[in-house]
C-alpha positions as CSV (number, residue, x, y, z in Angstrom):
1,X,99.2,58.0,155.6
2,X,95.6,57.8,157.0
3,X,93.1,60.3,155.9
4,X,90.8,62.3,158.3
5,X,87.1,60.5,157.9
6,X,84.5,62.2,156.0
7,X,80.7,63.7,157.2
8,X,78.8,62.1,154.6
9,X,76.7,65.6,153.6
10,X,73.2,65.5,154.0
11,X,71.9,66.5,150.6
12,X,69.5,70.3,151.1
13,X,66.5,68.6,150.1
14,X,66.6,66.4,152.6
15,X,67.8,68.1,155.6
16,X,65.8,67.8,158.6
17,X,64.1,71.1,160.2
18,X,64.2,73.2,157.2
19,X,61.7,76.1,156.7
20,X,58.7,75.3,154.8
21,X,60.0,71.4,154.9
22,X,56.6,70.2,156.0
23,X,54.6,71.9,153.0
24,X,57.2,70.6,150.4
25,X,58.3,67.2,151.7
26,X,61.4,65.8,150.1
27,X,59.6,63.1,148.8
28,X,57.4,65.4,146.3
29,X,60.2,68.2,145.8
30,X,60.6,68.4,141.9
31,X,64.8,69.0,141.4
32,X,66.1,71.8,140.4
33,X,66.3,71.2,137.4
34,X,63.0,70.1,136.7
35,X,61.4,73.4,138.2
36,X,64.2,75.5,135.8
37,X,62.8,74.1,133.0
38,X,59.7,74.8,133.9
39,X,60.2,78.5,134.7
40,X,63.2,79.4,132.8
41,X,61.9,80.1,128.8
42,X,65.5,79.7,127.9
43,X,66.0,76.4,129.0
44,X,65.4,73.3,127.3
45,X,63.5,74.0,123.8
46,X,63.6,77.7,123.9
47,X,61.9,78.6,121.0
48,X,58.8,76.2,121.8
49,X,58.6,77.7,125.0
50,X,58.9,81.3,123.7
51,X,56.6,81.1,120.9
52,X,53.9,79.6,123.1
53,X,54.1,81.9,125.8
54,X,53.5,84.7,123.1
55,X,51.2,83.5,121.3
56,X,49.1,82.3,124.9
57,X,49.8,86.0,126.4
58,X,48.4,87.9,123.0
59,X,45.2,85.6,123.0
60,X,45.0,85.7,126.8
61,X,45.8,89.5,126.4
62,X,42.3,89.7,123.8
63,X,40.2,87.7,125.7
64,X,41.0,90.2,129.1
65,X,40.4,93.0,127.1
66,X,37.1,91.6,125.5
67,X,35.9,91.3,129.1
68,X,36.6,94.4,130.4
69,X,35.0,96.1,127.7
70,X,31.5,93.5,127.6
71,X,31.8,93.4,132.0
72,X,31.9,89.8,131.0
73,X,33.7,88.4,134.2
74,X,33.3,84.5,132.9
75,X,35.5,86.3,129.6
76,X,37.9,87.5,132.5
77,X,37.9,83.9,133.7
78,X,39.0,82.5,131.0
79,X,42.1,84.9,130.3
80,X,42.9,84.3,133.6
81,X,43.3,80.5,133.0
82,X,45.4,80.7,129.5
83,X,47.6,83.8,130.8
84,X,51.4,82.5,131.2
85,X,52.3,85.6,132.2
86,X,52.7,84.1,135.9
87,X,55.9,82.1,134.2
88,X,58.4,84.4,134.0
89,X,57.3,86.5,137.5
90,X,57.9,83.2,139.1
91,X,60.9,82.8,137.2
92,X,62.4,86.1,138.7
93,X,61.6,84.1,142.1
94,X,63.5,81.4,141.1
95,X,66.5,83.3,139.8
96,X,67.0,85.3,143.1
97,X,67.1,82.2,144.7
98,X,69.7,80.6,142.9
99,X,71.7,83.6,142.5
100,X,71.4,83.7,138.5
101,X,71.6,87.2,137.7
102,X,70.6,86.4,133.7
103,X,67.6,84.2,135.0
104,X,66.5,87.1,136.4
105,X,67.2,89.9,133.9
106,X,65.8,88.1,131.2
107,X,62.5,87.0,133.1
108,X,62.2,90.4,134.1
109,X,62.4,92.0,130.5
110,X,59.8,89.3,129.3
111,X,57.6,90.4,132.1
112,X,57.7,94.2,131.1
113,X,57.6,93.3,127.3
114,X,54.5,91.2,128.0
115,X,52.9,93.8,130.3
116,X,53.8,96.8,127.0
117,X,51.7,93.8,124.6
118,X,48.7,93.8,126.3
119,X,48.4,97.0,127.3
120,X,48.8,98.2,124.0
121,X,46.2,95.6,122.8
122,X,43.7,97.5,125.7
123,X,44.7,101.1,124.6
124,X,43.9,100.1,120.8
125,X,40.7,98.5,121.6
126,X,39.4,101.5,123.2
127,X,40.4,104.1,120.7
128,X,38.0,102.7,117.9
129,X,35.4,102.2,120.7
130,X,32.9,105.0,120.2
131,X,31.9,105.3,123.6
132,X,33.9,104.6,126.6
133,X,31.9,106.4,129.6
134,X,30.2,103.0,129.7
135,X,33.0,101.3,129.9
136,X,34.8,103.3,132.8
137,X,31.8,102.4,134.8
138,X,31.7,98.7,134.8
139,X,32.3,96.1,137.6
140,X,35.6,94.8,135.5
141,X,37.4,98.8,135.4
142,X,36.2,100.0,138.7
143,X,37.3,96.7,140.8
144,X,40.2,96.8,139.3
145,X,41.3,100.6,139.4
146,X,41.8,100.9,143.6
147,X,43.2,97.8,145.5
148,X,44.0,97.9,148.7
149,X,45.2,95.7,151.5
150,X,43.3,92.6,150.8
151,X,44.1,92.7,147.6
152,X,47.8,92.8,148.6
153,X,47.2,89.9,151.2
154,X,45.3,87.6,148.5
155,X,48.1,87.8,146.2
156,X,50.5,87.0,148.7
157,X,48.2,84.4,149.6
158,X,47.9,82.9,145.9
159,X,51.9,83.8,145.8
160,X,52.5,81.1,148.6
161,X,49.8,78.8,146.8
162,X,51.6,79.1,143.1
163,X,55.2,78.8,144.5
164,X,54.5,75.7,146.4
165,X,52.1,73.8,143.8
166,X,55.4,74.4,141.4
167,X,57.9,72.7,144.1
168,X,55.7,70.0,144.6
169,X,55.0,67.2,142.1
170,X,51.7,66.4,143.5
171,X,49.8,69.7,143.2
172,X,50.0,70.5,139.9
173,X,46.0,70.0,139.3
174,X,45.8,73.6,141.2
175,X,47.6,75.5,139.4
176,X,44.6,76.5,137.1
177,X,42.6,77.2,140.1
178,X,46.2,79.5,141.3
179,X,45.7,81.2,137.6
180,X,41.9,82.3,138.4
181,X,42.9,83.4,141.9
182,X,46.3,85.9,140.8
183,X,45.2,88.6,139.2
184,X,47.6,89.9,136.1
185,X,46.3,89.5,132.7
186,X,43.0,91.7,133.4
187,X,44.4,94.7,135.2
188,X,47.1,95.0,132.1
189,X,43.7,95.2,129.8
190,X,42.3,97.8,132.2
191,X,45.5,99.9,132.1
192,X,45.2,99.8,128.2
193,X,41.6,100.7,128.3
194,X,41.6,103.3,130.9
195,X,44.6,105.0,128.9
196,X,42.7,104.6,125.8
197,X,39.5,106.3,127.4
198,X,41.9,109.5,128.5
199,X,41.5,108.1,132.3
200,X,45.3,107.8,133.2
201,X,44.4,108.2,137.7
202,X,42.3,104.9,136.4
203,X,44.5,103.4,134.2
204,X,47.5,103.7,137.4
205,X,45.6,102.0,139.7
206,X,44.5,99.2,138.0
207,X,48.5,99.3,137.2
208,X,49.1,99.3,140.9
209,X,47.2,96.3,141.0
210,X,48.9,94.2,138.8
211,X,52.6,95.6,140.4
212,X,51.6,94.5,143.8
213,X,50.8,91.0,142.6
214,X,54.1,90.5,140.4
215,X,55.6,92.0,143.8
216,X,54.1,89.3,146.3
217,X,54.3,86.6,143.6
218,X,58.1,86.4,143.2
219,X,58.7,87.3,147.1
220,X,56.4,84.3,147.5
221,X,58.5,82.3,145.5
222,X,61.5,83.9,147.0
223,X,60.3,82.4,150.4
224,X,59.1,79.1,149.5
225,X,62.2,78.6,146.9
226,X,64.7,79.2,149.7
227,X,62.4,77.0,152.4
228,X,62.3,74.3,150.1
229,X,65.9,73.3,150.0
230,X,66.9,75.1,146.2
231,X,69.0,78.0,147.1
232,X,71.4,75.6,149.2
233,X,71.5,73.5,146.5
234,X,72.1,76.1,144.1
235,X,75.0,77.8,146.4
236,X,76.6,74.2,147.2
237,X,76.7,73.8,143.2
238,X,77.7,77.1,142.6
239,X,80.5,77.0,145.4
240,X,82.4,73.9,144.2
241,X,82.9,75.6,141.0
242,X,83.1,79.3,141.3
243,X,83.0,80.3,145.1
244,X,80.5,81.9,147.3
245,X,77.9,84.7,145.9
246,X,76.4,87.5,147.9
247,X,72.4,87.7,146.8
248,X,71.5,90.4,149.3
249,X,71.2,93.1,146.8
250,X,67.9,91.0,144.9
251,X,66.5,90.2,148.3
252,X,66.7,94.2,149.0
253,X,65.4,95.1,146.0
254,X,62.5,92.7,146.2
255,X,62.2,94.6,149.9
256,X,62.0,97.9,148.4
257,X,59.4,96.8,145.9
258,X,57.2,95.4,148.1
259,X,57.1,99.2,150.5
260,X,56.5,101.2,147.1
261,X,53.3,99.0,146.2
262,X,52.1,98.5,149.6
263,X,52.0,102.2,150.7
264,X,49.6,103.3,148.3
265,X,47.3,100.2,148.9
266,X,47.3,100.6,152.5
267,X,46.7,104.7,151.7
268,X,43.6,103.2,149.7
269,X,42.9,101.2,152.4
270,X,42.7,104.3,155.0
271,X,40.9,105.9,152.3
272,X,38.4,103.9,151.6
273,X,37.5,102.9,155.2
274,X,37.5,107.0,155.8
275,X,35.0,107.5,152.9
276,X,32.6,105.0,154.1
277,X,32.7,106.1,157.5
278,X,32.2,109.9,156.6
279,X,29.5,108.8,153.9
280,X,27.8,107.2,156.9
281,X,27.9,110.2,159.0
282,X,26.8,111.9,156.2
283,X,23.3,110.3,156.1
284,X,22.7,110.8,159.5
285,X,23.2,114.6,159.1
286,X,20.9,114.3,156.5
287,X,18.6,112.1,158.7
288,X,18.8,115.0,161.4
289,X,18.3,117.5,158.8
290,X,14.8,116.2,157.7
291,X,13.8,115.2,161.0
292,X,10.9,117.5,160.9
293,X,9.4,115.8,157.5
294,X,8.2,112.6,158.6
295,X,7.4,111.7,155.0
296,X,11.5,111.9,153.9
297,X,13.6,109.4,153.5
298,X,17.1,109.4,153.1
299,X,17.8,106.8,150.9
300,X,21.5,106.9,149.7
301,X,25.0,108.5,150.8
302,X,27.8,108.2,147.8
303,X,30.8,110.1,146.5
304,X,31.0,111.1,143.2
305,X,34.6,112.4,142.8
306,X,35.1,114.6,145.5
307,X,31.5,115.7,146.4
308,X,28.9,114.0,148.4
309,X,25.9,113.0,146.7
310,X,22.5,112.5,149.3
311,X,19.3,110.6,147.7
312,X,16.4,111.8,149.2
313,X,13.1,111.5,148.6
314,X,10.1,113.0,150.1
315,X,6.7,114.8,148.4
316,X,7.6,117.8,150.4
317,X,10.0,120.6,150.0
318,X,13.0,120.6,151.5
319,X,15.1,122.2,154.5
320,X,18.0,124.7,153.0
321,X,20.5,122.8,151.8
322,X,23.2,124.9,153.7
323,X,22.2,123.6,157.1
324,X,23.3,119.9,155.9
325,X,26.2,121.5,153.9
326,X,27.4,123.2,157.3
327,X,27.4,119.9,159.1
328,X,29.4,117.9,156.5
329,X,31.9,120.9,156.8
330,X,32.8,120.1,160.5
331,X,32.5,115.9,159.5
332,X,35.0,115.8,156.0
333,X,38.0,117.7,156.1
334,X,37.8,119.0,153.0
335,X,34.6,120.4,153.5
336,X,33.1,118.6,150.1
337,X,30.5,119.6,148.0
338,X,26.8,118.5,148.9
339,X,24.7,117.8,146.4
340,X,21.0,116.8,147.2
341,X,19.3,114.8,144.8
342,X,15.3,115.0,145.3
343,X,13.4,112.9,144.6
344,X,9.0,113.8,144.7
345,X,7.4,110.6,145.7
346,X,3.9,109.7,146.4
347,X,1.5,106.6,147.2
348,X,-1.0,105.9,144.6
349,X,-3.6,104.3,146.6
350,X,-5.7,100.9,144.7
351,X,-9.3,102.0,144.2
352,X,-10.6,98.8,144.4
């Protein structure tokens, strides 16, 4: 009896015309294995890995918060670089892929038992603080409190980045540059200051920035994971010994979360570009408003909560400010506040 020849099966690495084959070419691919050990903290020596990535997130978590509250952004820097926090969101990535369902649970509760640590290290920090105004009004809280889109498209940018310099055995020297770039440490030490300071509105949106880059990190790796040959190897493996999976339920879910961070940063977005626009009508009301002192100058437009500050400064008195107040009111649809700041200047001529 003759048996039916055999299709020698091109191993998923290798196959030709997969998606994302050019940017992880078989040749540089790190096996499955390899990237496992490098993403699971369970594999391997466990409790080397777990020790070190606590004790590198606490540190990483001091140094972020230390920045925040000196506006130190070379501090931020260099919590950035040490942060492993990046680890176990890639991990998540990784476990969707392969259709491990503990991989992914247990990467998951590190992630939210990491983000608790340091944003209890940030809350502590600013309750023996005795004065937080300053604080709330640095470059490292206020850049950090309203993303929007191109914060959104930079993480999925650095996402891409990450998840392929892991696949790839060549690229690793990026990976502290890919550290600087995702931002996750920092906005968990801005969430714990914010809270601290009794700004919660604050403290969510610098939390909204750090969800939408765990989001578009392990999507990212999702993509590039499944491009680069690993879930067909995973599924071959897993077939052989236990039969076919479904994974559609994880690549939903990863769906869903990506529309539940993105709406409000495209709302902040919209928001944002609507402020500045109205902000710049604003000033030319005010422009219009003073037209008949050639000595005025308008010389700022900003919002300060839900009013609309206007600079001005002229030697002169002023108009009535409810003729500039009646033009916001048909510009803003919330008819906002004006508030008209003067200021009394005058040239002091030289003498000599």
């Amino acid at each position: 009896m003759t048996s039916k020849p055999t299709t020698e099966q091109v191993p998923a690495p290798a196959r030709r015309g997969s998606f994302l084959g050019a940017l992880v070419p078989p040749a540089q691919r790190r096996p499955l294995d390899e990237l496992a050990d490098r993403l699971d903290l369970d594999a391997g020596d466990a409790r080397a890995k777990t020790s070190a990535f606590w004790v590198m997130l606490v540190l990483s978590g001091i140094i972020a918060v230390a920045g925040v509250i000196t506006d130190s952004t070379a501090t931020v820097i260099g919590a950035m670089i040490i942060a492993p926090l990046s680890t176990p969101i890639l991990g998540v990535g990784l476990g969707i892929v392969t259709a491990k369902g503990r991989l992914v649970a247990r990467s998951v509760l590190t992630v939210v038992l990491g983000l608790a640590t340091v944003v209890v290290l940030g809350w502590l920090v600013a309750l023996v603080l005795p004065d937080t105004a300053h604080v709330l009004a640095n470059s490292q809280v206020t850049g950090r409190t309203s993303p929007g889109l191109p914060e959104l498209v930079a993480a999925f940018a650095t996402g891409f980045a990450g998840a392929i310099a892991l696949a790839r055995r060549d690229l690793g020297d990026v990976l502290p540059g890919i550290a600087i770039a995702i931002s996750l440490v920092p906005p968990l030490g801005v969430v714990g200051v914010c809270l601290g300071a009794g700004a919660p509105s604050l403290a969510a949106g610098a939390l909204l920035l750090f969800a939408s880059n765990a989001v578009a990190l392990v999507i990212a790796a999702t993509v590039v994971f499944t491009g680069a040959g690993y879930a067909a190897e995973a599924s071959d493996a897993r077939a052989a010994v236990h039969g076919p999976r479904r994974v559609r339920r994880a690549y939903l879910v990863a769906a869903v979360a990506l529309v539940v961070v993105a709406v409000p940063m495209v709302a902040n977005t919209v928001q944002a570009a609507l402020a500045e626009l109205w902000a710049g009508q604003t000033r030319a009301a005010a422009e219009d408003w003073l037209a008949d002192d050639p000595a005025a100058v308008v010389e700022g437009v900003s919002w300060q909560g839900q009013d609309l500050v206007v600079a001005v400064r002229t030697p002169n008195d002023l108009p009535p400010v409810d003729a500039l107040q009646a033009d916001v009111d048909t510009l803003v649809p919330w008819q906002p506040e004006v508030v008209v700041v003067h200021t009394v200047g005058e040239r002091v001529e030289d003498d000599r």
